[in-house]
N, C-alpha and C positions, 0 to 999 in steps of 0.2 A: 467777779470775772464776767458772769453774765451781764450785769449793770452795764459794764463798760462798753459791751456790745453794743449795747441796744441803745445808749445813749450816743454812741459814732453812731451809727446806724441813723438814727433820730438827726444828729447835724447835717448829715448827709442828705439827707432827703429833705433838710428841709434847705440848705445852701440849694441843691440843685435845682427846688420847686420856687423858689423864693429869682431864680437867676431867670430861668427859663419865662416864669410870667412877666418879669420885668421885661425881659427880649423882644416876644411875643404884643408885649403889651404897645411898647415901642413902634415897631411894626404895622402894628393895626389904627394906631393913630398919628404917625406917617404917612401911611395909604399905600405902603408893601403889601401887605396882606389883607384882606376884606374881613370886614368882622365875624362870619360864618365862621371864617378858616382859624381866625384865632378862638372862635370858641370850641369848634371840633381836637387844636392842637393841646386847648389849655384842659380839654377835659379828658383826653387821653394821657398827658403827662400827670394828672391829678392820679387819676385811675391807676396810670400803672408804680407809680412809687409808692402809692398808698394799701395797694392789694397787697403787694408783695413784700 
């Protein structure tokens, strides 16, 4: 039961983390967003799925 947690848990996070850098990623070599801001946005989505 636990297992199954943690392994949604685990897809979860990593689908979101996996979308979001791709986004981001997009954007910064576009010229939407400046590379600072995609490194400040990739290191707080890192941060916060991974703390918690």
């Amino acid at each position: 039961m636990i297992k199954k947690r943690v392994a949604k848990l685990f897809n979860v996070k990593s689908g979101v983390t996996i979308i979001l850098t791709g986004v981001f990623a997009y954007l910064s070599v576009t010229g939407k967003i400046a590379g600072d801001q995609f490194l400040v946005i990739f290191t707080t989505i890192i941060a916060f799925y991974f703390k918690t």
